[in-house]
N, C-alpha and C positions, 0 to 999 in steps of 0.2 A: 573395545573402542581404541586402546594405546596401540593395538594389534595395528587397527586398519591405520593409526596415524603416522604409525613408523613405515609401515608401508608405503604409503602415499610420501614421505620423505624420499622414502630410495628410489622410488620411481625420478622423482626432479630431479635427485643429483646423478642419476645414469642419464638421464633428458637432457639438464644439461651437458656432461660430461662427453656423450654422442653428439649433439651439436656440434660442440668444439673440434668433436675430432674430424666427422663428416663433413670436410668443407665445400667438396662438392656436392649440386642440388641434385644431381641421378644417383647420386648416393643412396639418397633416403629411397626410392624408389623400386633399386634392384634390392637394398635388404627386405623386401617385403618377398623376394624371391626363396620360394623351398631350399636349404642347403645353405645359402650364401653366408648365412651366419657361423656357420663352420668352415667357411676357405680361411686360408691361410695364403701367405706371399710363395712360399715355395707350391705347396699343392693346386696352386691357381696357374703356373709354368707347366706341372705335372700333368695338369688335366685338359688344359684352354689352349693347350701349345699352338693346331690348327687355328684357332681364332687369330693367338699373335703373331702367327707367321704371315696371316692373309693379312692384320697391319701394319707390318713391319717389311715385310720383304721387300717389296717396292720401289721402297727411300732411295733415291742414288745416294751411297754414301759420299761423294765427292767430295763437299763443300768443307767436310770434317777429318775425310780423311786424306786430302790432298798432303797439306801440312806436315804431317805424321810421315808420309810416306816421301815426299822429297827430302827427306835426313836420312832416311834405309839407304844402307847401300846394296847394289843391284845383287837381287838373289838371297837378299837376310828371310831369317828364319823370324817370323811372327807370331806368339804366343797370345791367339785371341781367347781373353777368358770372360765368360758369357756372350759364349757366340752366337746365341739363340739358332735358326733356321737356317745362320752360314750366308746371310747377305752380306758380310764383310769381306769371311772368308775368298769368297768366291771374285769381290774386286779385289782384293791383295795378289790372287791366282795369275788372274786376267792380267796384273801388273807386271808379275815376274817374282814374283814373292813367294817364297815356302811357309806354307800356313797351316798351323795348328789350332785346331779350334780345342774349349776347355768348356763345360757346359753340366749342370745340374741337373737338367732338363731331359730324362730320358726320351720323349715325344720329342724336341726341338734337338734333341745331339743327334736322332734318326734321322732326320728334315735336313741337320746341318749337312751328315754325310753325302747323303743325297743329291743335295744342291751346291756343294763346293766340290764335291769329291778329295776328300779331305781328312786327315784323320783327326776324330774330333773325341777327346777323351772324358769320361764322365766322372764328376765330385763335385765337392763341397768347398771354397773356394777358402772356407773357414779352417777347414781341419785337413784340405790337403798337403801333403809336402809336397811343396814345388822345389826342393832342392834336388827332386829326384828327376826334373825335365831340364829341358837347358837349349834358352833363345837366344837371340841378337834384341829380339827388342817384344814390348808386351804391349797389347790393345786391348785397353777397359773403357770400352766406350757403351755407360749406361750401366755398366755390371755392378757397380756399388751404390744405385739409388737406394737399397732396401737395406744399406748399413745404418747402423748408427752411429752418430758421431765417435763415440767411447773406444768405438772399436776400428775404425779407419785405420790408423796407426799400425795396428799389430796385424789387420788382416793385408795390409800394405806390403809391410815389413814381409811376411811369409810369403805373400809373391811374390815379392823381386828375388827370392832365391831361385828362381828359375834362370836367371839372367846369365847368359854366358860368363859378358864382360863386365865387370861390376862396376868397375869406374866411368866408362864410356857407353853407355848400356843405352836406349832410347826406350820412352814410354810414352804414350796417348790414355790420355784421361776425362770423361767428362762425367759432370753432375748436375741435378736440377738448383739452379739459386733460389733463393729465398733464406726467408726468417725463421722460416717454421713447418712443422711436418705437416703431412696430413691421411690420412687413408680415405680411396678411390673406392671407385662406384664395385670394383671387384673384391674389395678387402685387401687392398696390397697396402701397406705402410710407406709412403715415400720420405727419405728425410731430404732436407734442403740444405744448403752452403751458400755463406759469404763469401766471396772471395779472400779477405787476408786469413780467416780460420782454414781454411785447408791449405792456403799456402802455410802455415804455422806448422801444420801436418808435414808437410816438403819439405821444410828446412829439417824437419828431426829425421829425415830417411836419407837425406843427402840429394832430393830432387831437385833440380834445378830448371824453373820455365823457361824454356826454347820462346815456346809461342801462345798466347791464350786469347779467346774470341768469347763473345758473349753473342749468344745466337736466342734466336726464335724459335719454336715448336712450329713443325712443317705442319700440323693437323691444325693448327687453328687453336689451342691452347689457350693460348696465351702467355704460357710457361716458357720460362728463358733456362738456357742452359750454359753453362761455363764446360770449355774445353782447355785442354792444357796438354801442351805437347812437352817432356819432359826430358832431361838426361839427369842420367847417376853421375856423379862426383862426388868427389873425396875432398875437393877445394872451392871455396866462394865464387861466384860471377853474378853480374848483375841481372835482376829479372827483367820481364817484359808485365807490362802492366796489362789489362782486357780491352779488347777491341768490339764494336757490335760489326757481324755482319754475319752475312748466309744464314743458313736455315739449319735444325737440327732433330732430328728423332724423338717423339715423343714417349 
């Protein structure tokens, strides 16, 4: 009998504990699917690539990456890393821009090639050396929703050694806001941001906001996103506080 009541214990505190975390309602619904309970954030890139390339591709990036790219100067070299299927890629191209796409994703760095014509290199974004590439300027836009905060910082820090110029260096950045994380109907882990906590992030790297918008999810979400166009420096300037407008990639 103590058997079945310890039992019937961990069942509530995993009950609850899954609630908490599944805050989306199609949550509960795909975990009833064979396998799902074994994806992972990277093996669901690995495997789904087709799936996120037919939601993702589409997006005109404009709205986000206007911004970003009126500070390039004409013909900079752009270090896109998580470039999924190369829809950035491929406006940067169109632009007049040299672009390198960076991508974990063996399915979505094939896709990227493909569709930007591009060369788009494969790792871990964690444990690469990027001292051993060398850009004018870097596009992370959407590539660190799957950090956690603890490690922002240091995985930060290891990419800007890609940067040409170090003190005048340009970067484009966005994240999902909120309070709090949550993992999606796929099993991905998304974490959230305030805005003053990752600018607190900026100041210890030497970033400095050019430009920051607070946008909408283009799909319907509801999920707002913070972008943040950056430079490197070695000396203080004043920031630019968030603006709402345009639409942004889910």
């Amino acid at each position: 009998m103590s058997e079945v009541k310890s039992l019937k214990k961990l069942f509530k505190v995993l009950n609850l504990f899954t609630r908490k975390k599944l805050r989306h309602p199609s949550a509960w619904q795909n975990l009833k699917k064979p396998g799902l309970e074994f994806m992972t954030t990277p093996l669901y890139y690995s495997t789904q690539y087709t799936q996120y390339h037919e939601k993702t591709f589409h997006i005109d990036p404009s709205s986000f990456l206007a911004p970003f790219a009126k500070q390039l100067k004409p013909g900079a070299h752009v270090l896109d890393i998580g470039c999924g299927s190369g829809r950035d890629l491929l406006w940067l191209v169109k632009k007049g821009f040299r672009a390198t796409g960076f991508e974990a994703s063996p399915g979505l760095a094939a896709l990227a090639r493909r569709n930007a014509n591009c060369t788009v290199i494969e790792g871990d974004f964690e444990s690469f050396d990027f001292s051993t590439l060398s850009a004018d300027a870097l596009l992370l836009s959407g590539a660190l929703v799957h950090l956690p905060h603890d490690q922002m910082e240091s995985v930060l820090r290891n990419i800007l050694q890609a940067l040409t110029n170090q003190t005048e260096a340009l970067v484009y950045l966005s994240l999902k806001e909120g309070g709090e994380g949550y993992t999606d109907a796929h099993n991905r882990t998304f974490y959230l941001w305030q805005d003053p906590d990752i600018r607190s992030v900026f100041r210890k790297l030497s970033l400095h906001v050019m430009d920051c918008t607070r946008t909408s999810s283009v799909l319907g979400t509801g999920e707002a996103w913070l972008g943040y166009v950056l430079k490197k420096r070695d000396y203080p300037m004043s920031g630019y506080s968030c603006s709402n407008s345009g639409s942004k990639l889910v």
